[in-house]
N, C-alpha and C positions, 0 to 999 in steps of 0.2 A: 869602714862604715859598718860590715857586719860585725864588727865586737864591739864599735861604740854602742851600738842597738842591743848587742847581746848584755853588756853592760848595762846600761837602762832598762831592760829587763828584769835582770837579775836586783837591780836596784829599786825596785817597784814589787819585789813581792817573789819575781821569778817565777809563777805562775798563769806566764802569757807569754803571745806572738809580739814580737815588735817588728813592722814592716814599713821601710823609709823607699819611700815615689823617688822616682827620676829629680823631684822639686828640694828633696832632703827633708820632708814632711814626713811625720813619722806617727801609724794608726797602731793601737794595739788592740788587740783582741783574747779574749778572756779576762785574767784578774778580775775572778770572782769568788774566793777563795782570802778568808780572814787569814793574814799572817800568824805563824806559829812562833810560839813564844822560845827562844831558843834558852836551853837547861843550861849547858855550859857558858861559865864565864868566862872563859880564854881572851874571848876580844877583846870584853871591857877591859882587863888586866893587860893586855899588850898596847890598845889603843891609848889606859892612863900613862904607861911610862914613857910609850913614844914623845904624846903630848908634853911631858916633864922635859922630856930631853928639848923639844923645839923651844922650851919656857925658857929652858935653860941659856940658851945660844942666841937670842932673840935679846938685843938693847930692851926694850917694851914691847909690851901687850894689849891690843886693843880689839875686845867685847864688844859687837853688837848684833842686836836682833833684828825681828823685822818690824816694817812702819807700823804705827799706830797699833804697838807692841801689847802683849793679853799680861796675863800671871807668870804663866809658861817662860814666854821671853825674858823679863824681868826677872824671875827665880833663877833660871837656868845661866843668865849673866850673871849673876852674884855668884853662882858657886865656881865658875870660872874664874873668877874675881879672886874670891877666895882661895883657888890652887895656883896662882899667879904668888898670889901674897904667900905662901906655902914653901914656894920656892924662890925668896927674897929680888921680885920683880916688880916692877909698877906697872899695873893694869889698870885701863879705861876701859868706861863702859860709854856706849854714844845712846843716848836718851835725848829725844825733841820733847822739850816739855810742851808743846802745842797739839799733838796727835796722843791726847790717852780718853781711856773710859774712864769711868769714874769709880770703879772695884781698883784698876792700876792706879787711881790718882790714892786713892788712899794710903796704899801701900808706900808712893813717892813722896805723899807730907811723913812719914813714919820713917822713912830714908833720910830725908831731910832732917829730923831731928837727929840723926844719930852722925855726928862729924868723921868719925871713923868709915863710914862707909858713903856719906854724901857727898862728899871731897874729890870721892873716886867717878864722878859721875861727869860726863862732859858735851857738850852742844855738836851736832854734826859739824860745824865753822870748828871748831875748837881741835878738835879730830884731826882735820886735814892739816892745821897747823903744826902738828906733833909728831904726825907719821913720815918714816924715814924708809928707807926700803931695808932695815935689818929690824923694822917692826913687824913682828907677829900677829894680825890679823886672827879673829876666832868668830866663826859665822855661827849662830844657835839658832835654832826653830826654823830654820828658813835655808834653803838650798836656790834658791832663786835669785840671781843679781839684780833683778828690777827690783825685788821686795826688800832691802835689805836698809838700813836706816840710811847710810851715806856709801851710794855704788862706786864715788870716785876713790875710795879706800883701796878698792880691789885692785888696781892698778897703780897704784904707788907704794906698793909692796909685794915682792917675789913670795913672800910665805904668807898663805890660806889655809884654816883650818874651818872645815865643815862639821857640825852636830848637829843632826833633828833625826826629827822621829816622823818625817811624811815620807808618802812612796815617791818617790824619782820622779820628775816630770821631763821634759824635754828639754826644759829652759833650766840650765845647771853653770855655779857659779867654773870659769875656767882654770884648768889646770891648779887645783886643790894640792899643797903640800899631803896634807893628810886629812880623809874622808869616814867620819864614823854615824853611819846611817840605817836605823835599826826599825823597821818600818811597824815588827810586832809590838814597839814600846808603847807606853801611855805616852809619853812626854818626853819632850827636850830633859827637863829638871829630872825624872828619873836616872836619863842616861848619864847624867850629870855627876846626880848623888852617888852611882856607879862608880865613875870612875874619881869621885873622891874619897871612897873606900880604898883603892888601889894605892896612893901617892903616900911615899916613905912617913912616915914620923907622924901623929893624930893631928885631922885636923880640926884644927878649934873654926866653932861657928857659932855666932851670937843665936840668942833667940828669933830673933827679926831674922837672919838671914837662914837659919833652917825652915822659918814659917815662910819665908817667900818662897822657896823650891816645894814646901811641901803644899805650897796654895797653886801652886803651877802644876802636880799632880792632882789637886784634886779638883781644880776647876774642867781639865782636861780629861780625866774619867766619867766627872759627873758624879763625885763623889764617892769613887770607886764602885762603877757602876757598869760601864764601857769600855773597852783596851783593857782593862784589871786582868794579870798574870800575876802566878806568886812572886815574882821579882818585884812589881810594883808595890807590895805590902811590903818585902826586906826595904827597898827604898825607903817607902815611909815610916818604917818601924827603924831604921838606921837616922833619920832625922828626929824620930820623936825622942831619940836616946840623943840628941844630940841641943835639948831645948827646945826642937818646935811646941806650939801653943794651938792647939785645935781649937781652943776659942775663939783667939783674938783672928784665925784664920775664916772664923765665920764670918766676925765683924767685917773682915774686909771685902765678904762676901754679899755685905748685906744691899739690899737695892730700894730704891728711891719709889715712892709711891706712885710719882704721875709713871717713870718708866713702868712699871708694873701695868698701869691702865692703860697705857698705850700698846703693851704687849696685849692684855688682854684685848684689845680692838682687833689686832690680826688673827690674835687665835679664833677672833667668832666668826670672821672670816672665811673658814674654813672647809673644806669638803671633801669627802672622799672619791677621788677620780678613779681606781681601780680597787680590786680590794687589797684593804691596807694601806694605800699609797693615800696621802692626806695632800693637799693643794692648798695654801692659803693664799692671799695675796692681800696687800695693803690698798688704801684707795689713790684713783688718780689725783695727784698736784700734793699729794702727802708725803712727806717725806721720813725717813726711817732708821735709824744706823745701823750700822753693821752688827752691831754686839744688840739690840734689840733683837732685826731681823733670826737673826742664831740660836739665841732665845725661844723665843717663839716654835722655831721651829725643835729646838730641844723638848718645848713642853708639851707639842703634839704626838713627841714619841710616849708620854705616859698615858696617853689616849688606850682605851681597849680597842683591840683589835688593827692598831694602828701600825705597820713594817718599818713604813719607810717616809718623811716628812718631808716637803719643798716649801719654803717661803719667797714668796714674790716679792718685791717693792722700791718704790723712789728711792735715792740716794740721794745726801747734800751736794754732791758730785756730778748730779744731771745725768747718771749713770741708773740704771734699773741691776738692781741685786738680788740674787738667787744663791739661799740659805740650804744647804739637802743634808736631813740626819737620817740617820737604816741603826735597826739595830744588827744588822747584818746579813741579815737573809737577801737582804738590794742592795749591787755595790753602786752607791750614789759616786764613787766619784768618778767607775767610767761614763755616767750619767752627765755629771757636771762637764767632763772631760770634750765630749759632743759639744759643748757652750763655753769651749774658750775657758772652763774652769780647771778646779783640778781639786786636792785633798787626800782622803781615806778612803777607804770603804764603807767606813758609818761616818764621816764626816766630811762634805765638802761644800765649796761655793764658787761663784762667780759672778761677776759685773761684766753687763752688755753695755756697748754704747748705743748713740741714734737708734734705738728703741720704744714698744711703750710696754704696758704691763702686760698687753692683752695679748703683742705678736711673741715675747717672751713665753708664757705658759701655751700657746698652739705649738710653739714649737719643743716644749717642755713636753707636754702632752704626748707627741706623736715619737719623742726621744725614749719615755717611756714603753710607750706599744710595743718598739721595736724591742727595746733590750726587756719586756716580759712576756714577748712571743718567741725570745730565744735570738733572736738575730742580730747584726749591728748594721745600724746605720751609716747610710755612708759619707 
């Protein structure tokens, strides 16, 4: 039990207590402390050839992210996709066309046109039907079994491969072949583009699939703006040499006018409850998504004088959602962490159940006080 915890420690950042009760509940204390960007490349380069070898010995390969999947997820599956194909193997990607935004749906009608690469894309049902226990499994963006497109995957196959780029939570997919988790990175598709640098012989990537990894970096920085380490510009300067299209990645960036006015209703919502620390909340019986809510609260960090942002609000889900961006100086996600959430340091969230708006931000509030008088709550 003490090294599992020393491990989730160490896998969050290594800049804190990890302490598991008689119940196997487990608090941590500190991780307040931005991850340092590591100089040497040794991992990436050991972690790509490993990978190679599991491609290699592996019948198939099957990609998936997590639900109701962003840029990140979607980029970071294709360039897996593409080192499968690299090393003359058939990889699937598992995409629910029912759970996307509409920045990823764009990207999927642009997929769609391309047969080369739309072919490769398959339905959670479709999945289960193909995986054998000598399929190789490859988890992106997401370390979580509950978040992951199809969790009965995990168990009808002996080899797991884990990539993202969040700090370690509690809840971890089981007994992982092999685990590359770099909490300093922007993005899953960074560590991606990594380790496609690494794998024998050039690899070719169409325009579309360089601009989806490189739209999963920049949607994830904010434009290189957040998480940005000099690796993150070799990433993206290895994809622009490789056809990405900064244009056509804005277009798929571009957003819908009523979304915009409905963003803008939470942001005037707004308040400052300590200083710096901004509060919005959505109105009761209104309901909000996810990717709004996040929004929102990303544009209250361009606010002057603004640290750290929380966005409140309904869900289509009957669930109440809480959005928290820092730009560093407040780590939101041990913040989130007190609420059942989880994340970054500058970026986290979570959904409460049997809830309303109001008992959510009192206890938001008072989560606050504690962790900027120095203390944790218990």
């Amino acid at each position: 039990m003490a090294q599992s915890s020393l491990d989730l420690a160490l896998g969050r950042g290594g800049d804190q207590v990890a302490i598991k009760n008689e119940h196997g509940k487990v608090k941590f204390f500190g991780g307040k402390t931005n991850p340092m960007e590591k100089r040497t490349r040794v991992r990436a380069r050991v972690i790509s050839h490993a990978l190679r070898e599991l491609v290699n010995e592996s019948e198939k390969v099957i990609i998936m992210g997590h639900q109701m999947p962003d840029m990140d997820s979607i980029g970071s599956s294709v360039g897996i996709l593409k080192m499968v194909q690299q090393n003359n193997k058939d990889g699937f990607i598992v995409f629910d066309p029912d759970g996307v935004n509409t920045g990823v749906q764009k990207l999927m009608d642009e997929i769609d046109e391309d047969e080369s690469l739309a072919d490769w894309f398959i339905t959670p049902e479709q999945s289960l039907d193909i995986v054998s226990k000598n399929t190789l499994v490859v988890v992106v963006d997401t370390h979580k079994p509950s978040m992951v497109m199809e969790e009965k995957l995990l168990s009808r196959t002996e080899h797991v491969v884990v990539i993202d780029h969040h700090r370690r939570a509690e809840e971890f997919i089981e007994d992982p072949t092999l685990v590359y988790m770099e909490p300093y990175a922007s993005s899953t598709a960074e560590l991606v583009t990594e380790l496609l640098q690494y794998q024998d012989g050039r690899v070719k990537l169409s325009t579309l699939e360089s601009s989806a990894l490189l739209a999963g970096i920049i949607v994830d920085t904010k434009s290189f703006t957040l998480r940005t380490g000099s690796r993150t510009f070799d990433a993206a300067s290895y994809l622009r040499s490789k056809g990405a299209d900064t244009v056509f990645v804005q277009k798929l960036l571009k957003e819908d006018l009523d979304v915009y006015i409905k963003r803008s209703e939470l942001i005037k919502n707004a308040t400052v409850y300590k200083e710096g620390v901004a509060i919005a909340k959505g109105n009761s019986g209104e309901n909000y998504g996810p990717i709004i809510i996040a929004q929102a609260a990303d544009t209250l960090l361009t606010m002057d004088g603004v640290q750290a942002s929380f966005v409140i609000s309904e869900r289509k889900d009957e669930r109440v959602g809480v959005s928290a961006r820092s730009l560093g100086d407040i780590n939101v996600q041990v913040i989130m962490e007190k609420m059942n959430g989880g994340g970054h340091l500058t970026n986290a969230a979570t959904q409460l159940e049997d809830t309303t708006i109001e008992q959510v931000e009192e206890q938001l509030r008072e989560i606050i006080d504690e962790y900027l008088q120095g203390g944790e709550p218990s």
